[in-house]
C-alpha positions, 0 to 999 in steps of 0.5 A, a space after each residue: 156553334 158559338 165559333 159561328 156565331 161569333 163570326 156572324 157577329 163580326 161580320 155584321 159589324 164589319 158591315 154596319 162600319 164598312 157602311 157607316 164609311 161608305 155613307 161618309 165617303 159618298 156623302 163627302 164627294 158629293 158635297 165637294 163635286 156640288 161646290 164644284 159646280 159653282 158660280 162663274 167668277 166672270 158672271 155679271 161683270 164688266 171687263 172692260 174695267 181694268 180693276 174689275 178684269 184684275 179682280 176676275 182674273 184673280 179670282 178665277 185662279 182661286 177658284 181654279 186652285 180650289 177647283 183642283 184641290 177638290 178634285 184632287 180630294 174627290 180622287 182620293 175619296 174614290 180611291 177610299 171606296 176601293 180599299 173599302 170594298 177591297 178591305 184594306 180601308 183601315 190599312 196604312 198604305 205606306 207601313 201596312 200598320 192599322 188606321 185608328 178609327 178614329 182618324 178614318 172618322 174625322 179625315 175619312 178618305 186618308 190612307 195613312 197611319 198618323 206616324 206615315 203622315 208625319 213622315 210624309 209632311 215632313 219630306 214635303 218641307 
């Protein structure tokens, strides 16, 4: 009996962090798509100026640029959920190793250990 009531604990745990995680997740993509829906950079203004067309069209690569990057993010958060309902979310999808929690807190749609990350942004010099 005290095997089983053990298990139900953990397991009422593991619940209460897999939920705490989804509402991150979720509450996260839904910010980043709700800026996505921003503003038009060429809205109320007149392109027939040659400086005024200059400053729209560099501000709407910005825009794109972060338009991409958050549906780059949004990506990576969906692809968090998955491993959240498949119970690898704490797992290193490079070494397999365990994400400290405490890093799945403050950045919760990474997928890789501290020591992977490094790696990565290493080769990536």
């Amino acid at each position: 009996m005290h095997d089983a009531l053990s298990a139900l604990i953990l397991a009422t745990v593991d619940t209460a962090q897999k939920d705490r995680f989804r509402k991150l997740l979720l509450e996260q993509r839904d910010q980043i798509t709700a800026s996505i829906d921003g503003e038009d950079p060429a809205e109320n203004q007149d392109l027939r100026d040659p400086e005024e067309f200059a400053t729209v069209i560099a501000r709407s690569e910005v825009n794109d640029r972060i338009v991409k990057d958050d549906l780059h993010l949004v990506q990576k958060i969906d692809l968090a959920l998955n491993r959240l309902e498949h119970g690898t979310y704490d797992q290193c999808a490079n070494c397999g190793g365990e994400i400290p929690e405490e890093r799945l807190l403050a950045k919760p749609s990474v997928s890789l250990c501290v020591p992977c990350q490094e790696l990565q942004d290493e080769e990536r010099k």
